[in-house]
N, C-alpha and C positions, 0 to 999 in steps of 0.2 A: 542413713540406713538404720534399721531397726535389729538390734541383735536383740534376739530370743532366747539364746542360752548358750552357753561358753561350757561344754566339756574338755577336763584337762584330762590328758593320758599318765597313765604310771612311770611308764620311761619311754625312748625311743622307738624302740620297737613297733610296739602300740601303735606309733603313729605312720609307721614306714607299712605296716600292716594292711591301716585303714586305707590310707593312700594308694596301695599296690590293688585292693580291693577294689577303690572306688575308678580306678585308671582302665580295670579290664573291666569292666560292666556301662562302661559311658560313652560315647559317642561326643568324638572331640572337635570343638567349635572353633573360629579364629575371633571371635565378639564376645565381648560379656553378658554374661548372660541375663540381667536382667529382663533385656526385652524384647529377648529373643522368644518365639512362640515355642514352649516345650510338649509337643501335645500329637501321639500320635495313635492311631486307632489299628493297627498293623502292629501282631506278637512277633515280639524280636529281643534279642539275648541281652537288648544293651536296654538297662533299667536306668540310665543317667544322662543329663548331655551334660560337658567339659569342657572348661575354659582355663586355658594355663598362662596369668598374667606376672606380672614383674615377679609381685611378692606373695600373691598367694596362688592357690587351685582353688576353683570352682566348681562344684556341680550341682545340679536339679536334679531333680524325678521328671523321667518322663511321665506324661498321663493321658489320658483317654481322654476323647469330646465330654465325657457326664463330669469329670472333672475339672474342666476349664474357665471353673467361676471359683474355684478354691484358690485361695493367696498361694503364691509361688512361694518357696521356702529355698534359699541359697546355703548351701555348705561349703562355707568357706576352711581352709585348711593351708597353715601359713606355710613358705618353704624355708623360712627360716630353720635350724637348730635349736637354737634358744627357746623358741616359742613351741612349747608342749602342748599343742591345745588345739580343737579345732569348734567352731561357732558356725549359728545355726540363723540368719538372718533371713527377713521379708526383702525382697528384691523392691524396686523401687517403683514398678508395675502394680503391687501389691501395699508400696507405703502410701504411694498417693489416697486411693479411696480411703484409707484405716485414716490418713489425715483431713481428709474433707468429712468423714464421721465422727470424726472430734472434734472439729471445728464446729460443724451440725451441732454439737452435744454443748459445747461452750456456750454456744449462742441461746441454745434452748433454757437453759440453767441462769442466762445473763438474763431472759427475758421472764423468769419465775423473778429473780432478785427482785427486778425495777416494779414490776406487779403489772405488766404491758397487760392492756384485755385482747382479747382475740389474739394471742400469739401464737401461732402454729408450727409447728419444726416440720411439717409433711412435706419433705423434697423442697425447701425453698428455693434453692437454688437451679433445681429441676422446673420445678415452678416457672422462674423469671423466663430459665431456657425456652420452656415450651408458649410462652405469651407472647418471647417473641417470636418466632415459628408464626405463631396462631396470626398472631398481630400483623407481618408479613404478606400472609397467605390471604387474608381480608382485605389488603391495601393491593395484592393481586385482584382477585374479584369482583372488587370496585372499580381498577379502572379495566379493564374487561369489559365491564357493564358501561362506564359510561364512553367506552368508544364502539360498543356497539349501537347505544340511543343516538350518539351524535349522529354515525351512520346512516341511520334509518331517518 
């Protein structure tokens, strides 16, 4: 998991605050929420959905259809004492693609290095996806076709 930023509180309070804040505005779940879909088009009071596991609380933003290609952002919030602080992490829905675009990014950078001609980053691995698809769909066609000729 990708944490984004780690805000610590002043004292206790602060954080019994945030917590009591973010507990009446959320809509509370029995699953973690990463990959749960958060996304509702109907105005309603609760601005959050909630997940209360061992150690810590969880909550998202709800959001609307226009936003459902924006990375999910998790608000974690420990229940410990000790830990004054709560962190602001990419759900694991939202790490996957950020790590298949760095990947993407490595590879393109690895094939400036080497001096490859013709190296292309455009979706390679969208690419392969859709050729076979394509490749598939032609090996359809073909015997279509040739159990029609035999046919005839």
């Amino acid at each position: 998991m990708l944490n984004i930023r780690t805000i610590h509180f002043a004292d206790e309070a602060e954080k019994l605050h945030l917590e009591k804040a973010m507990r009446k505005y959320a809509s509370k779940r029995s699953s973690p929420l990463d990959f749960l879909s958060a996304q509702t088009d109907f105005k309603t009071e609760k601005k959050f959905l909630g997940y209360e596991g061992k150690g810590t609380l969880q909550f998202t933003r709800l959001r609307s259809s226009f936003e459902k290609f924006l990375p999910k952002l998790i608000v974690q919030i420990p229940k410990t004492n000790e830990k004054n602080y709560y962190q602001i992490r990419l759900s694991w829905s939202s790490t996957i693609p950020i790590g298949f675009m760095v990947f993407l990014f490595v590879i393109l950078v690895w094939g400036m290095v080497i001096g490859a001609k013709d190296f292309r980053i455009g979706y390679p691995l969208w690419t392969f996806a859709e050729l076979h698809f394509t490749e598939s769909k032609i090996e359809e066609a073909l015997k279509a076709t040739i159990d029609v000729t035999v046919a005839v």
